[in-house]
LUMFI-992998 format. One record per residue (C-alpha): residue in three letters; x, y, z. Coordinates in steps of 0.25 Angstrom, whole numbers, padded with zeros to 4 digits, always signed. Layout:
N
alaXYZ/...
//
This chain:
406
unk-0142+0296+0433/unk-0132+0285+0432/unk-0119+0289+0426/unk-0116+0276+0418/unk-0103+0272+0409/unk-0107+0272+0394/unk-0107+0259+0388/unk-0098+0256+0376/unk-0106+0249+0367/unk-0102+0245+0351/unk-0115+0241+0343/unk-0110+0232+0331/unk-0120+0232+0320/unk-0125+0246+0314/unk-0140+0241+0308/unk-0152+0245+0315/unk-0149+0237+0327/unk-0137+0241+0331/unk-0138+0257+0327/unk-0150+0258+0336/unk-0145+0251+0348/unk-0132+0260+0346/unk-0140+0273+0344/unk-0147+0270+0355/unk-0136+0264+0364/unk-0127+0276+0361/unk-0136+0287+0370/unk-0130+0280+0381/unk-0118+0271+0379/unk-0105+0272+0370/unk-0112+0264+0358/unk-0102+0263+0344/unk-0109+0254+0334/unk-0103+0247+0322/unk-0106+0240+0308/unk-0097+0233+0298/unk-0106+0241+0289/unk-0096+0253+0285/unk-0108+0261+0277/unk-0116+0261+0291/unk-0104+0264+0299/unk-0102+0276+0288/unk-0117+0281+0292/unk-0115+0279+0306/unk-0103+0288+0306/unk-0109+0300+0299/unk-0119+0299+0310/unk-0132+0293+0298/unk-0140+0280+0302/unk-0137+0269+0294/unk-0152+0264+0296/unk-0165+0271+0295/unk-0172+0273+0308/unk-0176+0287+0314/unk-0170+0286+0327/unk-0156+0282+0322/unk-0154+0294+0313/unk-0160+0304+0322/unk-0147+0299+0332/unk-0138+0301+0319/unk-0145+0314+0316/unk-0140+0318+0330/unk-0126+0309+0331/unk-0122+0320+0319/unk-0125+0332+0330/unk-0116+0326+0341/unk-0101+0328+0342/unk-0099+0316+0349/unk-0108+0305+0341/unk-0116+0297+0353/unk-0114+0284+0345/unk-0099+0278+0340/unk-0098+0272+0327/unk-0087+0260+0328/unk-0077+0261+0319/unk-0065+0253+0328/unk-0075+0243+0334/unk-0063+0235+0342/unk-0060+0246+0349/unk-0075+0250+0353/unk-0078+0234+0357/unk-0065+0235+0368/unk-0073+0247+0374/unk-0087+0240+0373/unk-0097+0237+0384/unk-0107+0230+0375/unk-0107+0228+0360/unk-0119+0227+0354/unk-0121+0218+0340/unk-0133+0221+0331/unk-0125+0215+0317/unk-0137+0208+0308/unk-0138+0193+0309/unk-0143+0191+0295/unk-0151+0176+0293/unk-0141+0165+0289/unk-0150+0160+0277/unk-0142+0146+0279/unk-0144+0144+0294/unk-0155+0150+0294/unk-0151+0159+0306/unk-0147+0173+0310/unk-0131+0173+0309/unk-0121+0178+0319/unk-0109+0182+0312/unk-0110+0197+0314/unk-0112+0195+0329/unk-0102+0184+0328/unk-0091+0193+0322/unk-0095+0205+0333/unk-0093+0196+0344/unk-0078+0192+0339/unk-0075+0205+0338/unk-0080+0208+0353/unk-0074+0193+0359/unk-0061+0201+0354/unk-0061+0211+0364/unk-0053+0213+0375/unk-0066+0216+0384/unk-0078+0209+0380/unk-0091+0219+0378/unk-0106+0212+0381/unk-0113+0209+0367/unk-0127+0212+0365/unk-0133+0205+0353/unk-0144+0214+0344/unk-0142+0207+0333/unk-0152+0195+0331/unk-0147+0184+0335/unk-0154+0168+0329/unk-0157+0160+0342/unk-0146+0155+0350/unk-0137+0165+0343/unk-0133+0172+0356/unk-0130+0158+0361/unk-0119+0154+0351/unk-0113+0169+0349/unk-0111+0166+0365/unk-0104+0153+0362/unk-0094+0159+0352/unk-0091+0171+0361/unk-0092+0167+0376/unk-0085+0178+0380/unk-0094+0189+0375/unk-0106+0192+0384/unk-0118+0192+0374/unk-0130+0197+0374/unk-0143+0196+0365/unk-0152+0210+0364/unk-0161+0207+0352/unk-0165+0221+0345/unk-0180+0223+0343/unk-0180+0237+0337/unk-0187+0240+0323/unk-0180+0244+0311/unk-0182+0260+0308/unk-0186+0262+0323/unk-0174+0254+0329/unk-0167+0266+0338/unk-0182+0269+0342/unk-0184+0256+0346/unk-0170+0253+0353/unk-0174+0266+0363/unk-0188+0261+0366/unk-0187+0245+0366/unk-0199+0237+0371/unk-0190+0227+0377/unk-0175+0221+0380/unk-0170+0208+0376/unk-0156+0205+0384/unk-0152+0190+0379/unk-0140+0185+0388/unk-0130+0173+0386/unk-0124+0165+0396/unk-0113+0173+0400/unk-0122+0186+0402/unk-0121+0194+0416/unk-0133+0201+0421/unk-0125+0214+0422/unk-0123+0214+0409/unk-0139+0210+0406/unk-0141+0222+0415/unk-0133+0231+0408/unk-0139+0228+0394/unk-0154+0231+0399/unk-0148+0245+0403/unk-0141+0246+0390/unk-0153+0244+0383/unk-0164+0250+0392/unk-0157+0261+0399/unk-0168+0271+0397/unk-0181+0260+0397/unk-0186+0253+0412/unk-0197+0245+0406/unk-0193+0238+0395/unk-0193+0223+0397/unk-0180+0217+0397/unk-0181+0201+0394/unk-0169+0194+0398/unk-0165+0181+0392/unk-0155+0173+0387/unk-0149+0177+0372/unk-0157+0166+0364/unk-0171+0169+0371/unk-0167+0185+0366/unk-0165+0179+0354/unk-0178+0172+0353/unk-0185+0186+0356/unk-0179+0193+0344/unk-0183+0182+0334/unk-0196+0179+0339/unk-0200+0193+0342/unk-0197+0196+0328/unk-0201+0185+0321/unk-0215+0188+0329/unk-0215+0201+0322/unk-0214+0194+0308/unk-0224+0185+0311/unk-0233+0195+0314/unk-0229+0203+0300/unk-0233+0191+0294/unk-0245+0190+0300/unk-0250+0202+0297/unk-0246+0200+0282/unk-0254+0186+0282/unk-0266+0196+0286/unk-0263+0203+0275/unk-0260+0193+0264/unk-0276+0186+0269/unk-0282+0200+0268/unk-0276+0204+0255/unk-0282+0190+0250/unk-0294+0191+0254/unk-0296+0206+0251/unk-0297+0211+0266/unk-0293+0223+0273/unk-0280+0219+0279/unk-0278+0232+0287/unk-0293+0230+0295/unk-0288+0217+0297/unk-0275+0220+0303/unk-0279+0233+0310/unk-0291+0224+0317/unk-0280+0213+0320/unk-0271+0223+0328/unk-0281+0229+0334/unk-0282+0217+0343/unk-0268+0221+0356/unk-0265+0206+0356/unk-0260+0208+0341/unk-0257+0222+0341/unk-0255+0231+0329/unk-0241+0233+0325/unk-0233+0223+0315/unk-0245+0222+0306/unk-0244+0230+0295/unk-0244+0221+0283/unk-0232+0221+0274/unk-0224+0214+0262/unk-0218+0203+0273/unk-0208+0206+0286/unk-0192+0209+0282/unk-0183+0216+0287/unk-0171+0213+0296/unk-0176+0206+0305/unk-0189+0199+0304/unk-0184+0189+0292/unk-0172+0185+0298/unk-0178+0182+0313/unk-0190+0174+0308/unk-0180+0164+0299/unk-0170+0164+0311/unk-0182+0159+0321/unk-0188+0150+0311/unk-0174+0144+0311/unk-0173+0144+0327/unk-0185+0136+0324/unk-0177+0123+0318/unk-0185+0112+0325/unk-0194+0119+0335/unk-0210+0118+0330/unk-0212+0134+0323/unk-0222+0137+0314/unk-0225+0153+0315/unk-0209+0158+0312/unk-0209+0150+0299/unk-0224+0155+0297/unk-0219+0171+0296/unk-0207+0169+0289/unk-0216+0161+0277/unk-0227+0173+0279/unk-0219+0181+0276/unk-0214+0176+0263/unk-0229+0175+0260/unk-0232+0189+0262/unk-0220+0192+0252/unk-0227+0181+0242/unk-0241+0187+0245/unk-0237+0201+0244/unk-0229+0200+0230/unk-0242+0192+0225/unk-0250+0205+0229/unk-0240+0213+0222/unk-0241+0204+0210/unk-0255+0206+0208/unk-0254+0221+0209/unk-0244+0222+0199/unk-0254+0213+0189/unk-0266+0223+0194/unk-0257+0234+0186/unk-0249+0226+0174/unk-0264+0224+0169/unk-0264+0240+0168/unk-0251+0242+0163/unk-0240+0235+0156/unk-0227+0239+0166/unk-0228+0239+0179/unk-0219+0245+0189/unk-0218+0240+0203/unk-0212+0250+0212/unk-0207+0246+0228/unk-0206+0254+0235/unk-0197+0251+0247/unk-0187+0239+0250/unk-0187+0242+0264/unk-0195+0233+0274/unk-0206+0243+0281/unk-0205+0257+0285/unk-0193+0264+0292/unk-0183+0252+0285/unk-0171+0254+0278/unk-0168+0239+0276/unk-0174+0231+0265/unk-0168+0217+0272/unk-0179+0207+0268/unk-0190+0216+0264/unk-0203+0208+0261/unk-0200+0220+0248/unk-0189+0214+0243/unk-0197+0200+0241/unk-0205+0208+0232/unk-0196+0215+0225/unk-0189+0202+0221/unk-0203+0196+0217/unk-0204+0208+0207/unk-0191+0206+0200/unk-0197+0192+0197/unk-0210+0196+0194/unk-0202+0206+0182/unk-0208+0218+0186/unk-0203+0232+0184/unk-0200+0237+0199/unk-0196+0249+0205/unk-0189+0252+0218/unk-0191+0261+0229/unk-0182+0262+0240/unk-0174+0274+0244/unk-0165+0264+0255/unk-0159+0257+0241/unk-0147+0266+0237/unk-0145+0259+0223/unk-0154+0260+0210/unk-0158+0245+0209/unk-0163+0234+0219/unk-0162+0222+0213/unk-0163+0226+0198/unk-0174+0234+0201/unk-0173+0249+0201/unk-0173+0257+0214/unk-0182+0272+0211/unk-0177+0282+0221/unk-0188+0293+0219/unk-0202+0290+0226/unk-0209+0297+0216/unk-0203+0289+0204/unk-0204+0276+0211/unk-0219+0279+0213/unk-0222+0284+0199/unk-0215+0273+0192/unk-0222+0262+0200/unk-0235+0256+0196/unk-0236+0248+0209/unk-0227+0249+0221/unk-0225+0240+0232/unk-0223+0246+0246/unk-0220+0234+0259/unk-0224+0250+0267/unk-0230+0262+0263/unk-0224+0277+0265/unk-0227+0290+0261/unk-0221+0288+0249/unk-0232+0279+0242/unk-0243+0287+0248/unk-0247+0293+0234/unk-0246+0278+0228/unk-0252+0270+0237/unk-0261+0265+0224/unk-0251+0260+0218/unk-0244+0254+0230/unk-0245+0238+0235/unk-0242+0238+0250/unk-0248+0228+0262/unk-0245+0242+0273/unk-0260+0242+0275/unk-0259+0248+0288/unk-0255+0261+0291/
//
């Protein structure tokens, strides 16, 4: 076995980008992550996961066993870039609802901070970047060698997947060195031989991200139109799915109907391609993003009619939902298809109810937030569920949901 120097690598951002690559990179290397967010940074340092994924709390669970903590929490981050090898930046690059594009500024104010060193770590880029985003980051800081390695791990699973990734994405500008090209794969793949590794310019790695991505949506929206036409017209949707998917060509994974695709990632990337889009021909980007926001309108019709099914019984009616979150395993509520439905229900002046165990205070949005399954469930006349747990498993008659399949 090759005795290697340890890497020094300082992962900026603490979300469930960058604290799975850290985890993960730290079995090996001298990994210390950082966040402007002083609450993570809190949890970080008494060894609990700001996020919720199994993995990442099972390596806390044992971070608080060990004596010496195997990964470093940054608290003097000039210090720990002068000492650096590679600093990794997964900071969010929220959509700019003005430009219409995914912005820069946390990566922009990393990279000053690095171009200040007196020995100038190689950047690798996790966060993801709008087209030609690279390209101009590269411009304002010639001196920095950058590097783009879009991130393709699933929220909840994110340490799981970073340990067993399907392929490698190494994105290079103009004044990369294959050494350092080299060095990156071993970073990255250490323990994998026969993972692809695709190499390719910064901005064709960042055409991977979005349209891989924006695919997925696509594909959510799809199966939520298969839904919205069997609904209509009275038919089983889950025969029609699982005879769909049973065909290899389309395969059965991504098709579980829902309320309509949100989260971090999927809302922002279609809007920025549909963007990228400004006057080349596209029709299919624009086609998902507006399916979407049909699904929401066809779903909250559904829930409409439910809820005029029971007021003809009874003169109050209490509509429970149950979860914010976006599907299983999430602890974000970031443009949940939910919340879409939430707001139509404010509107529609019905009485509503809360469940979600992830909001801390008693009221979302005027409307009150019950923390005991049990009441939540016994005071609901109908409830609203994007997924079904456990925890409904005794209401299920009472329940509206589209996860049909199981």
């Amino acid at each position: 076995m090759i005795n290697r120097k340890k890497r020094n690598i300082v992962v900026f951002g603490a979300g469930y980008v960058g604290l799975s690559v850290a985890v993960f990179l730290s079995e090996k290397n001298n990994v210390c992550i950082f966040d402007i967010d002083q609450e993570k940074i809190a949890k970080l340092l008494n060894a609990e996961s700001p996020i919720e994924d199994t993995e990442i709390q099972k390596f806390f669970e044992m971070e608080k066993t060990r004596s010496q903590k195997q990964l470093g929490i940054c608290s003097d981050i000039e210090e720990k870039l002068e000492d650096a090898d590679y600093v990794i930046i997964a900071t969010p690059t929220n959509l700019n609802h003005q430009t219409g594009h995914l912005g820069l500024d946390t990566i922009r104010q990393v990279l000053k901070d690095i171009s200040r060193c007196s020995k100038i770590p190689v950047v690798i880029i996790k966060s993801t970047l709008p087209i030609e985003g690279c390209k101009v980051l590269q411009g304002e800081f010639p001196s920095i060698s950058l590097f783009y390695v879009p991130e393709f791990s699933r929220e909840g699973s994110s340490l799981l997947d970073e340990k067993n990734p399907e392929r490698l994405i190494i994105g290079f500008s103009e004044n990369a060195n294959r050494r350092e090209i080299m060095d990156i794969s071993k970073i990255f793949l250490e323990d994998h031989k026969n993972v692809p590794v695709r190499i390719m310019n910064t901005t064709e790695a960042e055409a991977v991200k979005l349209f891989a991505n924006t695919y997925l949506a696509m594909r959510i929206a799809f199966f939520n139109e298969i839904d919205n036409f069997s609904v209509s017209l009275k038919l089983n949707s889950e025969k029609i799915i699982r005879g769909i998917c049973d065909d290899s060509r389309i395969g059965n994974y991504y098709n579980i109907p829902s309320f309509g695709y949100g989260g971090y990632c999927l809302p922002k990337d279609t809007k920025e391609l549909r963007k990228s889009f400004t006057n080349i021909p596209e029709r299919l980007i624009s086609a998902s993003i507006e399916a979407n926001e049909i699904r929401k309108k066809f779903i909250i019709n559904e829930i409409q009619k439910q809820i005029e099914k029971i007021s003809k019984k009874q003169r109050k009616v209490i509509v429970g939902v149950y979860r914010l979150t976006m599907k299983r395993g999430s602890d974000n509520f970031r443009e949940s298809a939910v919340l879409d439905i939430v707001h139509w229900l404010k509107t529609y002046k019905c009485q509503t109810i809360i469940f979600e165990p992830k909001w801390n205070k008693e009221y979302y949005e005027d409307i009150k937030v019950e923390k005991q399954i049990q009441k939540f469930k016994e005071e609901s006349d109908l409830i609203i569920a994007n997924r079904i747990t456990e925890d409904l498993s005794d209401v299920l008659e009472k329940t509206y949901t589209r996860d049909i399949i199981q």
